[in-house]
C-alpha positions in Angstrom: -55.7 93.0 -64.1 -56.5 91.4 -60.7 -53.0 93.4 -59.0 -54.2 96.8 -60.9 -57.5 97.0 -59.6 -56.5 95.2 -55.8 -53.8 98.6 -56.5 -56.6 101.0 -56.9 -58.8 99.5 -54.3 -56.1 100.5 -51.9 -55.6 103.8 -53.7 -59.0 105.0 -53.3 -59.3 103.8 -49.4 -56.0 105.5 -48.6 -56.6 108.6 -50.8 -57.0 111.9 -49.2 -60.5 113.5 -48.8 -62.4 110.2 -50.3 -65.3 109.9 -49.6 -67.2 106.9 -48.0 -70.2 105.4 -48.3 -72.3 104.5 -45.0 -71.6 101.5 -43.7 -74.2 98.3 -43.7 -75.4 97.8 -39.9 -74.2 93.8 -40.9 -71.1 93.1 -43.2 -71.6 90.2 -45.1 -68.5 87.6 -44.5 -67.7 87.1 -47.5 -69.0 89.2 -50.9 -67.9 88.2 -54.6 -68.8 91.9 -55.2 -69.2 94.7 -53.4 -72.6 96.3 -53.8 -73.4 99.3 -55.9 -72.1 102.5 -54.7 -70.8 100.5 -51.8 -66.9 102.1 -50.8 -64.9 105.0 -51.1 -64.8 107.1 -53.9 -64.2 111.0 -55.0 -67.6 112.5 -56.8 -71.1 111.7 -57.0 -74.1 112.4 -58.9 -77.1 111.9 -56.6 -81.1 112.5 -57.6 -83.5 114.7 -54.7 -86.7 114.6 -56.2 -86.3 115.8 -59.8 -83.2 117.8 -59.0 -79.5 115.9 -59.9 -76.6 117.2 -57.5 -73.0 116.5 -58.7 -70.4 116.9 -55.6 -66.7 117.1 -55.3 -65.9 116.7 -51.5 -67.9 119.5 -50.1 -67.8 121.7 -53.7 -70.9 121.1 -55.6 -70.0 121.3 -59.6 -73.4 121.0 -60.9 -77.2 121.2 -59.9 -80.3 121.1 -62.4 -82.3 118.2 -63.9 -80.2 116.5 -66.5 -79.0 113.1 -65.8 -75.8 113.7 -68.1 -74.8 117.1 -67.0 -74.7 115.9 -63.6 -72.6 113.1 -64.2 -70.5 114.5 -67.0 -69.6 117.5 -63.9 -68.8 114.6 -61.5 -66.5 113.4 -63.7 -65.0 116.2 -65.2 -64.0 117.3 -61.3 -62.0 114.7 -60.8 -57.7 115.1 -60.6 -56.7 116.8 -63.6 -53.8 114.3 -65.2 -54.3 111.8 -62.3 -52.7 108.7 -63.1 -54.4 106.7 -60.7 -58.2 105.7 -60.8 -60.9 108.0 -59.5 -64.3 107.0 -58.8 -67.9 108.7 -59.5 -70.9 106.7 -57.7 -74.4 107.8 -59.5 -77.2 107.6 -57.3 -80.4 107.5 -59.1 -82.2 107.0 -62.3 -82.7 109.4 -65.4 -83.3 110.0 -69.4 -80.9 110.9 -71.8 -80.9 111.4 -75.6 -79.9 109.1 -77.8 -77.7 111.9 -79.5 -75.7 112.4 -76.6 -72.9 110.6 -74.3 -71.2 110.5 -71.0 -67.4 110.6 -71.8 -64.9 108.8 -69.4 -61.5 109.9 -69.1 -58.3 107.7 -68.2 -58.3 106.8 -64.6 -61.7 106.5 -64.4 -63.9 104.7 -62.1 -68.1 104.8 -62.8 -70.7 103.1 -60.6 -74.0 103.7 -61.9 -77.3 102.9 -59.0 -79.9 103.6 -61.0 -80.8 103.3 -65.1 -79.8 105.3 -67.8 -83.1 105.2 -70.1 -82.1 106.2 -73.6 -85.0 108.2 -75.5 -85.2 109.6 -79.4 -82.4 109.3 -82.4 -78.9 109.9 -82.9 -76.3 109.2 -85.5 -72.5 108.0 -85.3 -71.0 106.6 -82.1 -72.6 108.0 -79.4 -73.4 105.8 -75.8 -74.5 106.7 -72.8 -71.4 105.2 -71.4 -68.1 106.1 -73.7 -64.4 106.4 -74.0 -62.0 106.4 -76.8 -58.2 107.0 -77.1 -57.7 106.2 -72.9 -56.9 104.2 -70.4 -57.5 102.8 -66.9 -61.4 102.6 -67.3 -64.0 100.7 -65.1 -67.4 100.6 -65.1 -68.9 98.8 -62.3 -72.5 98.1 -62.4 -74.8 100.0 -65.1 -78.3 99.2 -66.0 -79.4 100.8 -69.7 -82.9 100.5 -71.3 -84.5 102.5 -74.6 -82.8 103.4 -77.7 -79.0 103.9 -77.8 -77.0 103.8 -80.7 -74.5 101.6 -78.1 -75.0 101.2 -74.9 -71.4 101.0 -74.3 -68.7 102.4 -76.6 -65.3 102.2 -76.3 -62.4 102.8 -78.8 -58.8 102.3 -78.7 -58.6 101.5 -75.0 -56.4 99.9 -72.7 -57.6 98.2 -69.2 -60.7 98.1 -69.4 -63.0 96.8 -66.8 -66.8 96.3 -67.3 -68.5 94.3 -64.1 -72.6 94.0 -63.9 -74.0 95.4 -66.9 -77.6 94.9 -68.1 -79.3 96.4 -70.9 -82.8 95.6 -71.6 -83.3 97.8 -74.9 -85.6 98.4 -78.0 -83.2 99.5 -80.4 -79.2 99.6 -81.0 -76.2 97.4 -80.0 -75.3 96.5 -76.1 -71.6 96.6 -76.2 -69.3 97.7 -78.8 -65.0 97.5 -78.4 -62.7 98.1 -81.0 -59.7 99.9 -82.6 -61.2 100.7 -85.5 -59.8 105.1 -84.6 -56.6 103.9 -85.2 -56.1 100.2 -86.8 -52.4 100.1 -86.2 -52.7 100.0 -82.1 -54.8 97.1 -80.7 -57.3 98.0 -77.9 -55.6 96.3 -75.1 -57.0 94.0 -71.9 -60.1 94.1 -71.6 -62.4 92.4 -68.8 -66.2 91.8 -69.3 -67.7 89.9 -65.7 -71.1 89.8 -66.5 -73.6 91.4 -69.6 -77.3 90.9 -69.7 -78.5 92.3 -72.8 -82.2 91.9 -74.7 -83.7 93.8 -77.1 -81.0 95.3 -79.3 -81.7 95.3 -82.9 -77.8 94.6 -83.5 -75.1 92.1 -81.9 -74.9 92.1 -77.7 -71.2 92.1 -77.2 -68.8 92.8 -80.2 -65.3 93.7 -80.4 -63.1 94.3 -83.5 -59.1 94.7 -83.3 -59.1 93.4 -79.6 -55.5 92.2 -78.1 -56.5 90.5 -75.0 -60.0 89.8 -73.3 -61.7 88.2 -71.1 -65.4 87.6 -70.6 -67.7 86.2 -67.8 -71.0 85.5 -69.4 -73.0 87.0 -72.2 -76.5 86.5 -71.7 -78.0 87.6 -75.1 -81.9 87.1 -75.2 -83.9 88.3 -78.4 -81.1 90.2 -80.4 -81.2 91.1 -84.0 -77.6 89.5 -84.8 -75.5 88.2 -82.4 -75.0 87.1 -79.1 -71.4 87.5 -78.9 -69.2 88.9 -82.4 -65.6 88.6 -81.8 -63.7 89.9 -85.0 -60.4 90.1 -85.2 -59.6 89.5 -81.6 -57.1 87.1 -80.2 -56.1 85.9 -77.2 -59.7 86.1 -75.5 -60.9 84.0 -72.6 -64.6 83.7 -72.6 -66.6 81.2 -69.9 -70.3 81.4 -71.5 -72.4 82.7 -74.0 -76.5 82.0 -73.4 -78.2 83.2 -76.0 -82.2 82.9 -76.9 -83.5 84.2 -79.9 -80.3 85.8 -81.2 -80.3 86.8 -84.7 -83.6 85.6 -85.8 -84.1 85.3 -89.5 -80.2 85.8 -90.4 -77.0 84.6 -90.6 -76.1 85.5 -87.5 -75.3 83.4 -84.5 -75.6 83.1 -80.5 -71.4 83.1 -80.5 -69.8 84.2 -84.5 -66.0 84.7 -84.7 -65.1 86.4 -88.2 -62.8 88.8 -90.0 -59.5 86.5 -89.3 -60.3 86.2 -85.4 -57.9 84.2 -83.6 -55.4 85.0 -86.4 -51.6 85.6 -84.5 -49.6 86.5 -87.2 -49.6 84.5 -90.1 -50.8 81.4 -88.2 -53.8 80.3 -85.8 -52.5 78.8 -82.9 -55.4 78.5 -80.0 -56.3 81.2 -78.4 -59.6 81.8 -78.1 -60.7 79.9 -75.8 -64.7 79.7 -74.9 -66.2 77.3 -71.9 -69.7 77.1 -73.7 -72.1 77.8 -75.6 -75.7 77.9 -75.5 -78.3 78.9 -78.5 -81.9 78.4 -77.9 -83.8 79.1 -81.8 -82.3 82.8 -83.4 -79.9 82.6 -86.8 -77.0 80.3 -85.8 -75.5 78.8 -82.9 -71.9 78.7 -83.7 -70.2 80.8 -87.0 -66.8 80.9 -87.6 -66.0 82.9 -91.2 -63.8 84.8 -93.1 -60.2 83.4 -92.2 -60.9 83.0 -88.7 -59.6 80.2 -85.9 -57.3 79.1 -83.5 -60.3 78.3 -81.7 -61.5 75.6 -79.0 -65.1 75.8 -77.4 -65.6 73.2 -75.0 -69.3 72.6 -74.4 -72.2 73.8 -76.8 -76.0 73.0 -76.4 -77.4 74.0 -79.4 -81.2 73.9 -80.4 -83.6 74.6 -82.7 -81.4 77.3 -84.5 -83.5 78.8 -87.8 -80.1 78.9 -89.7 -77.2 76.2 -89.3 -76.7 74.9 -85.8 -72.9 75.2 -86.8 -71.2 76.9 -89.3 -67.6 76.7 -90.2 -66.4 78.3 -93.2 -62.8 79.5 -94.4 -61.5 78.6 -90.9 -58.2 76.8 -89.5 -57.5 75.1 -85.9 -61.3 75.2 -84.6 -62.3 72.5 -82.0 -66.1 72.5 -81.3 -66.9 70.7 -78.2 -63.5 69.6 -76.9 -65.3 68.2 -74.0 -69.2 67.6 -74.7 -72.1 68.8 -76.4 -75.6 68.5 -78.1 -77.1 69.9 -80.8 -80.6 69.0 -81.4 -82.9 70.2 -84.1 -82.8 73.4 -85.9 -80.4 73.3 -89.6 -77.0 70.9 -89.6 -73.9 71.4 -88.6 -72.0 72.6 -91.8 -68.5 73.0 -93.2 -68.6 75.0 -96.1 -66.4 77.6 -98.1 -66.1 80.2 -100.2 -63.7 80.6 -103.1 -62.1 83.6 -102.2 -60.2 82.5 -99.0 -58.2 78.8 -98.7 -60.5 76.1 -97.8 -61.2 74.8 -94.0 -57.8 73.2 -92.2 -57.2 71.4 -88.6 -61.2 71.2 -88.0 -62.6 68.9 -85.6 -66.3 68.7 -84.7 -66.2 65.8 -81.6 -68.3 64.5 -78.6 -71.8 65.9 -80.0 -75.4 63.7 -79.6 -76.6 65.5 -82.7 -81.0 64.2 -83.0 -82.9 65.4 -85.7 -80.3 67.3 -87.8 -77.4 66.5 -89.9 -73.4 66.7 -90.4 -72.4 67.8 -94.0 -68.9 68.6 -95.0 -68.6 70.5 -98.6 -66.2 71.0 -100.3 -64.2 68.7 -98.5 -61.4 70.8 -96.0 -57.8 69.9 -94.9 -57.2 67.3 -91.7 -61.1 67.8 -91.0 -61.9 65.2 -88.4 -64.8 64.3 -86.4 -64.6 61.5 -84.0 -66.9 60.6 -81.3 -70.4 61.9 -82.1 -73.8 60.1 -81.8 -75.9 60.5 -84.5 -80.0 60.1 -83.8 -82.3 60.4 -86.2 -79.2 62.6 -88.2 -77.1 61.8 -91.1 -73.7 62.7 -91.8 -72.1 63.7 -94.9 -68.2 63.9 -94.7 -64.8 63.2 -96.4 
């Protein structure tokens, strides 16, 4: 991913008639980011007053007071059939309709300066920000707030690319990344850097029939369900999920994997691997269900979770805090199963200071272990 977008970084600076932001009067030496807008790219969508300008070079493709017809126009004139990434830079802030999207084609590069505010109803799988069936998509910075279905919805995808995104909504789901047009392709490498998301009535981040991802941080902060849903997706890479308040009054959790995540195959060798976790009250902290695995989470801080603090349940190769954690409060940290699917196998729960909560095993699982944890004010209930 890192070659492909150093690749169209170069493409864009070398292409022909790109345009080019103005300069800073002082560079900074060193930037982990460039800024919003910041660099060259091929159309615009740029707010005067209450008038929205779309511009191809010197063409101008649209002009009028809707947010999405300007940017829908940017995009649209970009290279027919291009096969490299194009970029549109959208300068300023606007409304659009709940029952309505802004659809990205393959090779396409959005930067959005400004907030999308989502307003009224809609029904099926409409975002302000979506693609389906394509490829070579980035979105760079975008800042959502109101009532979308999704934020973000992309289906059957390859390359992906989502940087700073933050959604600070009333209603609807942040991010949303699956296969589910056409269940016998997996949607392919996909890069989250950073999501912000509070408010949604459903999950933060969720993918379904994902083949290779990698997140930065989830920041999930009074969400209806979860913080972070990853079902089956394998081969994913995240460094932290920080969730408050996700999934209050449910069975949802801060980071739930389900729906045979992590299952290669017939088997559940590790790969999904996740740096930490962090759940502050909500529904759960950590759910794995439904035949899912092949899973190692390094550090969790758990507390004060209205539902279990942990939850594994019909799972195989899961390793909960490989290097440290804490989980303090809240309901215990449970394995359980249902009938339907074969019982827990290769779990260890390790290196937790559990206080004021509780470690029950039931039924009892296969090569279940859990070694080194320091029990306050807890008891433990195990095979």
């Amino acid at each position: 991913m890192a070659t492909a977008a150093a690749t169209t970084a170069i493409a864009l600076l070398t292409t022909a008639g790109a345009l080019t932001a103005p300069a800073k009067a002082t560079a900074a030496t060193s930037a982990p980011a460039a800024a919003c807008g910041e660099g060259s790219y091929q159309a615009e969508a740029v707010l005067n007053g209450n008038t929205w300008t779309a511009r191809r070079g010197s063409t101008t493709v649209y002009t009028g007071t809707d947010l999405r017809s300007a940017v829908q126009a940017a995009v649209n004139s970009l290279t027919a059939g291009r096969t490299t990434k194009e970029r549109v830079v959208v300068r300023g802030s606007g409304t659009m309709s709940a029952g309505s999207r802004i659809s990205l084609p393959s090779y396409t590069t959005l930067d959005v300066c400004g907030t999308i505010n989502v307003t009224g109803s809609g029904s099926g799988d409409q975002a302000p920000i979506y693609s389906r069936g394509t490829r070579d998509v980035e979105v760079q910075h975008l800042n959502v707030t109101g009532t979308p279905l999704y934020g973000v919805f992309m289906r059957n995808v390859q390359n992906v690319i989502l940087g700073q995104i933050d959604m600070r909504l009333s209603r609807g789901l942040g991010i949303r990344i699956d296969n589910r047009g056409d269940t016998s392709q997996w949607t392919r490498n996909v890069r989250i850097d950073n999501v912000y998301v509070s408010g949604a009535s459903s999950h933060a981040v969720e993918t379904y029939g994902v083949d290779g991802i990698t997140i930065g941080t989830v920041t999930a902060r009074n969400v209806g369900e979860s913080g972070l849903l990853l079902n089956q997706t394998i081969n994913a890479t995240v460094t932290k999920v920080d969730a408050e308040n996700a999934g209050t009054g449910t069975g949802y959790a801060a980071f739930r994997m389900a729906n045979r995540n992590g299952r290669v195959g017939s088997g559940y060798p590790t790969n999904i691997r996740v740096g930490e976790v962090i759940a502050r009250g909500g529904g759960r902290g950590v759910f794995c269900v439904s035949e899912s695995g092949g899973a190692t989470i390094d550090r969790v801080t758990i507390s004060n979770t209205g539902n279990n603090s942990v939850l594994i349940e019909n799972c195989y190769n899961v390793n909960l805090a490989a290097q440290s954690g804490s989980v303090t409060g809240g309901g215990e940290i449970r394995l359980a199963a249902r009938s339907e699917f074969p019982n827990n196998r290769d779990i260890t729960i390790q290196n937790l200071t559990v206080t004021n909560s509780a470690i029950r095993e039931s039924p009892c699982g296969e090569n279940t272990s859990f070694p080194n944890n320091r029990l306050i004010n807890s008891s433990q209930s195990i095979c």
